[in-house]
C-alpha positions as CSV (number, residue, x, y, z in Angstrom):
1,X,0.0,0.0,0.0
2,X,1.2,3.3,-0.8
3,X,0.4,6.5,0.3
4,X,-0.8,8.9,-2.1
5,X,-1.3,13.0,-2.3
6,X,-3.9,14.7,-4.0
7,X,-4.6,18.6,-3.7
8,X,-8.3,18.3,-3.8
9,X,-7.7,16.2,-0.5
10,X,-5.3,18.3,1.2
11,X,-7.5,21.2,0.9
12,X,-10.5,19.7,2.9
13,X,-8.3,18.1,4.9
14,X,-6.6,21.7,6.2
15,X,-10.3,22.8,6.7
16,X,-11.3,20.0,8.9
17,X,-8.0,20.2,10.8
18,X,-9.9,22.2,13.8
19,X,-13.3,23.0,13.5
20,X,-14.2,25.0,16.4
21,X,-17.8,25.2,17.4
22,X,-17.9,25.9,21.0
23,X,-18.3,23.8,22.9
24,X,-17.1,20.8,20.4
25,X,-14.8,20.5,17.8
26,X,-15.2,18.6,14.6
27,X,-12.1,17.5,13.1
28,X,-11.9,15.0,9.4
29,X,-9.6,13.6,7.7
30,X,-8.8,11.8,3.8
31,X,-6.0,9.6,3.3
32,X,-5.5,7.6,0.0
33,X,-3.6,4.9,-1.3
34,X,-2.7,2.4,-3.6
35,X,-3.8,-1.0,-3.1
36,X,-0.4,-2.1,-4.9
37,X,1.9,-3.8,-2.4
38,X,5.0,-2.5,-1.1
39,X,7.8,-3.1,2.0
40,X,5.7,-6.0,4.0
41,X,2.3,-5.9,2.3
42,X,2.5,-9.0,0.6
43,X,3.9,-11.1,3.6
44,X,1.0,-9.1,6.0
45,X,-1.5,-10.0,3.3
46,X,-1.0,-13.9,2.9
47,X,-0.5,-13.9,7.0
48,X,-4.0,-12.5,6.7
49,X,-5.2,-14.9,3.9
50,X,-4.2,-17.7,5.9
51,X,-6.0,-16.7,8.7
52,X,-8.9,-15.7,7.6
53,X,-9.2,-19.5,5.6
54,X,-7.8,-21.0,8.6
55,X,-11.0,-19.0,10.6
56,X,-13.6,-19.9,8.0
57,X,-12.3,-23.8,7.7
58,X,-12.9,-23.7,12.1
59,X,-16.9,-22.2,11.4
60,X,-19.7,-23.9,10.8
61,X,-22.0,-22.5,8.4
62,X,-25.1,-23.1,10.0
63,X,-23.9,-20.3,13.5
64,X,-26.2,-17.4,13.0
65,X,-22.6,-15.4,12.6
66,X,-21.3,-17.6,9.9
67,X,-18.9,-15.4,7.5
68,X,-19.3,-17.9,4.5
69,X,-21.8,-15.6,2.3
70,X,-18.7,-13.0,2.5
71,X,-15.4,-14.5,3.0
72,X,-16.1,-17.5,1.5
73,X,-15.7,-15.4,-2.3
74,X,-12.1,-15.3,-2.8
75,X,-13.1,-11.6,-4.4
76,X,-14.9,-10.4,-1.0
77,X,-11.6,-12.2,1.0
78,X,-9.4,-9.9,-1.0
79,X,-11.4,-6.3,-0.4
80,X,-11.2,-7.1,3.4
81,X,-7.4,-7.7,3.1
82,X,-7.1,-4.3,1.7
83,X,-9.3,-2.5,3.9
84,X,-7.4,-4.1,6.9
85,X,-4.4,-3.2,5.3
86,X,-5.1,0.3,4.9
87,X,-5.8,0.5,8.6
88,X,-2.4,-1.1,9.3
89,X,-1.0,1.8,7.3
90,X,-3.1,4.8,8.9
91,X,-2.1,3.2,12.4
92,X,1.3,1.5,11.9
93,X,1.5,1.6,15.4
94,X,-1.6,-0.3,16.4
95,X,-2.3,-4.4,16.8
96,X,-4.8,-5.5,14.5
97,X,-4.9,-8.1,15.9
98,X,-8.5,-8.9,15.0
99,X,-7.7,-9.2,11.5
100,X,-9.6,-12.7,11.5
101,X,-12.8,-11.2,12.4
102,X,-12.7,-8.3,10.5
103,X,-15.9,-9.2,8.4
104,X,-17.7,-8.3,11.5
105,X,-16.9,-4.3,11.6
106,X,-17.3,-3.2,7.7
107,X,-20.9,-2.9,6.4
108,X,-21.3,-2.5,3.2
109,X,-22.7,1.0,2.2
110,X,-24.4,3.4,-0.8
111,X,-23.4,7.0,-1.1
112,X,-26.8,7.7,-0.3
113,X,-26.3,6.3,3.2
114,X,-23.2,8.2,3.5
115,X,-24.3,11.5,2.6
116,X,-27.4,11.0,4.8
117,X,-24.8,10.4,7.9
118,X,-22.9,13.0,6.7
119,X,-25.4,15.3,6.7
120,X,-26.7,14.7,9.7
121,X,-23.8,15.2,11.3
122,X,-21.5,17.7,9.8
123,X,-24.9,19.7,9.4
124,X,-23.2,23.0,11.7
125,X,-19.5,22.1,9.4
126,X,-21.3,22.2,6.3
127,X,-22.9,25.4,6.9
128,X,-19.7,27.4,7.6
129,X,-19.3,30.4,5.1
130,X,-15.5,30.1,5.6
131,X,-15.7,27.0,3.1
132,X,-18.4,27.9,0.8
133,X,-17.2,31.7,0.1
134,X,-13.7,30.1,-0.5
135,X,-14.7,27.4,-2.8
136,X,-18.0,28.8,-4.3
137,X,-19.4,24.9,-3.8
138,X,-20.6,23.2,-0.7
139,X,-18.6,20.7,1.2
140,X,-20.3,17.7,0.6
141,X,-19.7,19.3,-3.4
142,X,-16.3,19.3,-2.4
143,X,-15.9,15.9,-1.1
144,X,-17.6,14.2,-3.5
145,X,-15.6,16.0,-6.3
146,X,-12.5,15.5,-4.8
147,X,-13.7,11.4,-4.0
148,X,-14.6,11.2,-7.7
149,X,-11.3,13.0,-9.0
150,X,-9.8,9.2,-7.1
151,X,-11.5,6.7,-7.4
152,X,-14.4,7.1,-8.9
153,X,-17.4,6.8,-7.1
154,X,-19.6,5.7,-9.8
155,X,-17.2,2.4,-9.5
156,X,-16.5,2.6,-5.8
157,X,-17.6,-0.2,-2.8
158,X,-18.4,2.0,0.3
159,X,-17.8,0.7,3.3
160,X,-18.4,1.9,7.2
161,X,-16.2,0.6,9.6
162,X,-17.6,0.9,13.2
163,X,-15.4,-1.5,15.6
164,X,-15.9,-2.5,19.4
165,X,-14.1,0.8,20.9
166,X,-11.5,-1.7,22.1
167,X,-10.7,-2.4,18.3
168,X,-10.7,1.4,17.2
169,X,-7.6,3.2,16.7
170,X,-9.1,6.5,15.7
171,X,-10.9,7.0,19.3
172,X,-9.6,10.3,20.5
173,X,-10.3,11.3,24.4
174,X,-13.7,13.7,24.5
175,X,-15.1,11.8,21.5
176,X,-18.9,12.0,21.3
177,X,-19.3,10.7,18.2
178,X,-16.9,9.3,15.1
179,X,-17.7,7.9,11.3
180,X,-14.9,5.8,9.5
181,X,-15.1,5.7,5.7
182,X,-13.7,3.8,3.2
183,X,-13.9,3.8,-0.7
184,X,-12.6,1.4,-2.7
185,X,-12.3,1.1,-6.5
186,X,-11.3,-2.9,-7.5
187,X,-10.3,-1.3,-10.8
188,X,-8.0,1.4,-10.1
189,X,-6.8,-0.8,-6.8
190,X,-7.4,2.3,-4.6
191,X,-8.5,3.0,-1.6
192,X,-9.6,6.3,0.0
193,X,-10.7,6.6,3.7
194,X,-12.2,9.4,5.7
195,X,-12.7,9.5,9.4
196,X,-14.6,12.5,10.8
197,X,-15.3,12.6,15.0
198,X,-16.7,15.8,17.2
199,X,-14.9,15.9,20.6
200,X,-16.4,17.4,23.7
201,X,-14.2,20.9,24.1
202,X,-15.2,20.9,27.9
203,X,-13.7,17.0,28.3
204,X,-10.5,17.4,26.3
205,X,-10.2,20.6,28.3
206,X,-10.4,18.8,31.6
207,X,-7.8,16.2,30.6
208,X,-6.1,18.9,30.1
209,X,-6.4,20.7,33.1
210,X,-5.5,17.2,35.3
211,X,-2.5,15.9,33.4
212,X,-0.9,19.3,33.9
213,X,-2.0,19.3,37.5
214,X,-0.4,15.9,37.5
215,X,2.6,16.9,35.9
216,X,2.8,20.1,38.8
217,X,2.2,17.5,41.7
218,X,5.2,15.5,40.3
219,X,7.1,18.2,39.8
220,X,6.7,19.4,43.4
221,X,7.1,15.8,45.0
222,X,10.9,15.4,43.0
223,X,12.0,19.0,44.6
224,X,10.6,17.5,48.1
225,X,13.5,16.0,50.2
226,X,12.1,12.6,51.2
């Protein structure tokens, strides 16, 4: 997987850096990337191959959570490779351990779903001047343009990826709510994926306030002559 830059992408990316709205903040963010493999790719993606044929070959197709409709299609197998793959590239830091049962946190969406999520709740974003008077089009314009400009959305599989919270790498302190994205084009072998989250000013703001208190206690105990 390799990273990949794209202008249209930077630009709503520097907008949704730090959106200050009082009492919350709404930050988002685009990353894409090739699905071609490079470094450790193709060793990470057989390990996860193997695994995920060594998980299916261990179910039984009649549990109520059977993963055969999905990753029994060689096809389907590959997409969630990828996908888990990009997340091992946006977090290279993080244990995906889970790999295995992956199939469990991506649904499978439409644009329609996504655009009613994000409208819902990037409603106070999306009504900003700042954006619209810069870029004479809405944001949601802007996204999908800049989406399009990638990987074509008319060709695109859109998937959500909500994990147990345990499972997701993207949950900042203060979060009260997140979205992860991704949009993947078999064709072109890219993938794009957003995350978007609003955090609690008046919680991160407390965190703050006690791991400096904290640090000042510490502080005061090492100048202390025990």
């Amino acid at each position: 997987m390799k990273f990949l830059e794209y202008t249209p992408l930077d630009r709503i990316n520097d907008f949704l850096s730090h959106v200050n709205l009082g009492e919350r903040t709404v930050k988002g963010y685009l990353e894409a990337y090739s699905c071609k493999h490079t470094g450790t790719d193709k060793k990470l993606s057989l390990s996860l191959e193997y695994e995920i044929l060594d998980f299916l070959g261990k179910s039984s197709d009649t549990e109520s959570s059977s993963p055969a409709e999905f990753l029994c299609s060689r096809s389907s197998r590959k997409t969630l490779v990828y996908l888990v793959l990009t997340l091992y590239h946006m977090y290279p830091d993080y244990d995906f351990s889970f790999a295995v049962k992956a199939h469990h946190f991506f649904t499978e969406e439409s644009w329609d779903s996504f655009k009613q999520i994000f409208d819902a709740y990037m409603f106070e974003t999306s009504k900003l001047q700042e954006w619209t008077e810069a870029n004479g089009v809405s944001l949601l314009e802007s996204l999908y343009k800049a989406l399009d400009e990638v990987v074509k959305l008319a060709e695109c599989e859109i998937y959500s990826y909500n994990p147990d919270s345990d499972a997701d790498p993207s949950l900042e302190r203060g979060a009260i709510w997140s979205f992860n994205f991704f949009f993947y084009n078999r064709k072109l072998k890219r993938v794009v994926s957003f995350r978007f989250c609003c955090l609690s000013n008046l919680m991160v703001e407390g965190f703050l306030t006690d791991e400096l208190c904290n640090e000042e206690d510490g502080e005061i105990f090492d100048d202390m002559d025990m």
